[in-house]
N, C-alpha and C positions, 0 to 999 in steps of 0.2 A: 598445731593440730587441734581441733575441735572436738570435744569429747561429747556434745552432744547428741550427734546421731549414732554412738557406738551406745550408750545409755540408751536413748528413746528403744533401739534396735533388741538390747537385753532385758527393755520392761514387757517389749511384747511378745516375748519368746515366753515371757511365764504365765503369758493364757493359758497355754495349750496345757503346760504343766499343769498347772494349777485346776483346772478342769480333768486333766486326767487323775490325779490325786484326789478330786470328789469324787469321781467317778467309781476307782478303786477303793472309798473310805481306807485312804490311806490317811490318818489325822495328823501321822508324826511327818509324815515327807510334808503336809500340806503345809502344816504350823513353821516350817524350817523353810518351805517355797514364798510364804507369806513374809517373814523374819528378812528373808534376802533379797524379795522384791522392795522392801521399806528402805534399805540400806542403798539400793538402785537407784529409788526414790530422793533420798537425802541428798546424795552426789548427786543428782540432776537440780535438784533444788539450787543447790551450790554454787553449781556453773552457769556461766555467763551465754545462755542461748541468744543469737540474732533474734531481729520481732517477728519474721518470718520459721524460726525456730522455735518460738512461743506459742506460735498462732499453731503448729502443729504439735507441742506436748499440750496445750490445752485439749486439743483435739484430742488426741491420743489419750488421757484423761476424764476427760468426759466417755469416752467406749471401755477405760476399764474401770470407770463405776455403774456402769449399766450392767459389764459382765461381771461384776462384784454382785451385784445386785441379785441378778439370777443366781449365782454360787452361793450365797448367804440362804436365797429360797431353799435349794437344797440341800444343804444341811442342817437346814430349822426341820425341813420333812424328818430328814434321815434321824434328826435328835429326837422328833416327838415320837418316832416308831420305836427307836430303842428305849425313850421313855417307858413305854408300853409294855413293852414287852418286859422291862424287869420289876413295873410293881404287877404282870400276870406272875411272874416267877417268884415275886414277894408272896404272891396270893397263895399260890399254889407252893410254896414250903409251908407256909401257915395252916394251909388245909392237911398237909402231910402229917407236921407232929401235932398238929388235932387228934389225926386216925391213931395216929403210934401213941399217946397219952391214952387213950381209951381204952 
């Protein structure tokens, strides 16, 4: 039996994951969705796919570094927003015990 297409079958079931975890800024299921997709990764590496079962994990490959791609977009956005938002909150406890020293 051919473990190839049972592999190709559980790398693409963690798009959807993995896009619903940005979605939710859920960071700790993502980092553990990311961890087990690599580990799916390696066993496929591993096994001995036909040329015609090459030609489609390259495929398959190629579309999930496109959709890497856009999921890294979002959460550079998501990171620069909460960047922001905690030196405003750095800002404004500064300006707090400013008031409360006076």
């Amino acid at each position: 039996m051919n473990a190839v297409p049972e592999l190709v079958q559980q790398l693409e079931g963690f798009v959807e994951l993995i896009a619903s975890a940005v979605e939710s800024k859920d960071w700790e299921d993502l980092n553990e969705l990311l961890a087990n997709r690599q580990e799916v990764l390696e066993r496929l590496r591993a096994s001995s796919p036909s040329p015609l079962e090459r030609q489609a994990i390259g495929d398959m490959i190629a579309s999930m570094q496109a959709t890497d791609s856009q999921f890294v977009a979002l959460v550079q956005s998501q990171k620069e927003l909460l960047q922001k938002q905690a030196a405003s909150l750095a800002h404004d406890r500064k300006a707090i015990q400013a008031y409360q020293t006076e």
